[in-house]
C-alpha positions in Angstrom: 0.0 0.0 0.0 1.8 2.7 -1.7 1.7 6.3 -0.4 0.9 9.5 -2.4 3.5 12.2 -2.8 2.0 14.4 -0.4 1.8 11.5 2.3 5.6 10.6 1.1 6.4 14.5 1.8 4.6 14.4 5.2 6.7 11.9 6.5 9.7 13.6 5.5 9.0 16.8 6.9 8.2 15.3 10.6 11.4 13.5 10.4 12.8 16.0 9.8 11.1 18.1 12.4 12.0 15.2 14.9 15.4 15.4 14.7 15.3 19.5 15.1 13.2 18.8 17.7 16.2 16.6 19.2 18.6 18.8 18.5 16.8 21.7 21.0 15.6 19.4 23.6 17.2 16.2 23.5 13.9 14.3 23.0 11.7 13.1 19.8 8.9 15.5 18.7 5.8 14.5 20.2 2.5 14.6 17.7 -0.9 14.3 17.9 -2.0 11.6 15.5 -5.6 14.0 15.2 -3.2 15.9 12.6 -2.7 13.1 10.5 -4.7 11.3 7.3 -5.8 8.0 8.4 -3.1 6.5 5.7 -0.3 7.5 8.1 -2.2 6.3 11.4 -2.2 2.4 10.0 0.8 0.6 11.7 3.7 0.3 10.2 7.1 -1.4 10.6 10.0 1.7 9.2 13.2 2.3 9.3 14.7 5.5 9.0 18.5 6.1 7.7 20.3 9.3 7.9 23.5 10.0 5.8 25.9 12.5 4.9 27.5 12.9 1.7 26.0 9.3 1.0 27.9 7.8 4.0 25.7 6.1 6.9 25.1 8.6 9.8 22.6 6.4 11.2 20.1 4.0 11.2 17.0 3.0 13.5 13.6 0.9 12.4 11.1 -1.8 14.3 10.6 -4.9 12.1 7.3 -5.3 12.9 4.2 -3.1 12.9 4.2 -1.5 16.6 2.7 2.2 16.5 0.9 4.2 14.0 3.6 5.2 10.4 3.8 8.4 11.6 4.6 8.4 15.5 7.1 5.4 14.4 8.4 8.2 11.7 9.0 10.5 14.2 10.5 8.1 16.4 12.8 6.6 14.1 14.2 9.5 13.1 14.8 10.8 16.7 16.9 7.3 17.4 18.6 7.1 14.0 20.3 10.7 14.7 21.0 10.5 18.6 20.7 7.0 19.6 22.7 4.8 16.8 25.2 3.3 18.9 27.7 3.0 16.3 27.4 6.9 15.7 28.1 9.9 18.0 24.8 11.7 18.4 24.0 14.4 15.8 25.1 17.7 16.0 23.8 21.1 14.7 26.8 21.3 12.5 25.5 18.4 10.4 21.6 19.0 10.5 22.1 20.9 7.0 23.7 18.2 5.8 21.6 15.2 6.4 19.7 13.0 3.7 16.9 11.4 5.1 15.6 8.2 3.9 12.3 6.3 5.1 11.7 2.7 4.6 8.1 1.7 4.6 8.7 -2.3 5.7 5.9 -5.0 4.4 4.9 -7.7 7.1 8.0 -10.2 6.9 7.5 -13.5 5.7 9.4 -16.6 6.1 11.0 -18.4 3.3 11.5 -22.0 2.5 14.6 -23.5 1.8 17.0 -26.2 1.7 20.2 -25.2 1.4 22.1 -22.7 1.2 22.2 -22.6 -2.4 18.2 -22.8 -2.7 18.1 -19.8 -0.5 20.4 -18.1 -2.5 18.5 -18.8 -6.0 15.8 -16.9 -4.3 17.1 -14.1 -3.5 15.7 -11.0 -5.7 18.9 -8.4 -5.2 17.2 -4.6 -5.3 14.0 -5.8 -4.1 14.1 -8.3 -0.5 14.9 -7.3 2.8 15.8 -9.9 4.7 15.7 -10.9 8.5 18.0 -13.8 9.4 17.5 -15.7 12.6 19.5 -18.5 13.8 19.3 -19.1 17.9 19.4 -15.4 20.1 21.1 -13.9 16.9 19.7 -11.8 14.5 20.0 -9.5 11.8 18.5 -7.8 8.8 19.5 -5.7 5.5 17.2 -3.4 4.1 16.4 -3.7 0.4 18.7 -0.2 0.0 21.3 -2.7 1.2 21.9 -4.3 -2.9 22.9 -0.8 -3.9 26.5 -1.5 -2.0 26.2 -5.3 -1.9 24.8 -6.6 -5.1 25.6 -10.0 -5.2 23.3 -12.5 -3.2 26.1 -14.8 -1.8 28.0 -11.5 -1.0 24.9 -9.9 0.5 23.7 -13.2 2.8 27.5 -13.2 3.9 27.3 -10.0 5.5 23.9 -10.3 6.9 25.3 -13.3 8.9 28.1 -11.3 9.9 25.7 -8.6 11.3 24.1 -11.5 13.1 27.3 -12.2 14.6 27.9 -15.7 12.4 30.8 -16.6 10.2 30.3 -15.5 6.6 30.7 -19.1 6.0 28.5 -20.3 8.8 25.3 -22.6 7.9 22.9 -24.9 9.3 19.8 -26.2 9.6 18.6 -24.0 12.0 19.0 -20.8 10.2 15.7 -18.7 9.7 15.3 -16.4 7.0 12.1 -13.6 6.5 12.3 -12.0 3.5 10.3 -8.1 3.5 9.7 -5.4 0.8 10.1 -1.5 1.6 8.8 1.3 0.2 11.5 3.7 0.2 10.8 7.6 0.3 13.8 9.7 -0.3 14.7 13.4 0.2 18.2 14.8 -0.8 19.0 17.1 1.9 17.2 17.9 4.9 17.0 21.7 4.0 
């Protein structure tokens, strides 16, 4: 369920917002979902990734569908620009320069497999997301991921190193979801 451009923009602007809101008072903009079409009160699963001069600044999302698209929006955005742990929080230095990018996740679904190599052939590069799962590990890639990792047995290599695996590492126990994303893009945050 697609978005219209105006919807697309919406979301944009209160992440945005959210993360200037951060930036003055060190907490995520709080909204009233009375404000909102009912296409951006359905619950969504989103992930929202910041960069700077198309290097990773951040990135925070849920998985699955736990609070209204736009309070998760606004969320997101707050967590992907102060709370990545891999990244110092943001800074009013680099506000200007953000490009903020929105991923609109589908429910995941699990795939069926039976080795390695079957999994593999299934893989559509540019399209899936995928969640892997094997004991208390887990990890995913957005579908953005293909743009720097466009080979499947390249991309399910990292994932398991995300997940804390070997890149090698299979067995029987592995559990893959595979989820689609609607991404929604804006080139600076000016």
């Amino acid at each position: 369920m697609s978005l219209n451009k105006i919807n697309q923009q919406r979301l944009l602007t209160l992440a945005k917002n959210s993360i200037q809101h951060g930036l003055h008072t060190g907490r995520p903009l709080k909204i009233d979902l009375a404000d909102f079409p009912e296409a951006l009160k359905q619950q969504r699963a989103t992930f929202v990734t910041l960069e700077i001069n198309q290097q990773l600044r951040g990135c925070i999302g849920m998985l699955e569908a736990v609070r209204p698209l736009a309070e998760d929006i606004a969320q997101n955005a707050f967590s992907a620009a102060f709370k990545d742990p891999r990244f110092p929080p943001l800074n009013a230095d680099e506000f200007d320069k953000l490009e903020i990018h929105l991923s609109l996740l589908t429910a995941a679904e699990p795939m069926s497999f039976g080795s390695e190599q079957e999994l593999i052939a299934q893989l559509q590069p540019g399209i899936d997301g995928l969640i892997l799962e094997e004991g208390y590990r887990r990890g995913t890639f957005l579908p953005s991921v293909w743009e720097s990792l466009p080979e499947p047995v390249q991309f399910l290599q990292h994932l398991k190193q995300k997940a804390g695996l070997s890149p090698g590492y299979w067995s029987e126990n592995i559990r893959i979801y595979r989820y689609h994303a609607e991404i929604i893009g804006q080139e600076s945050a000016r």
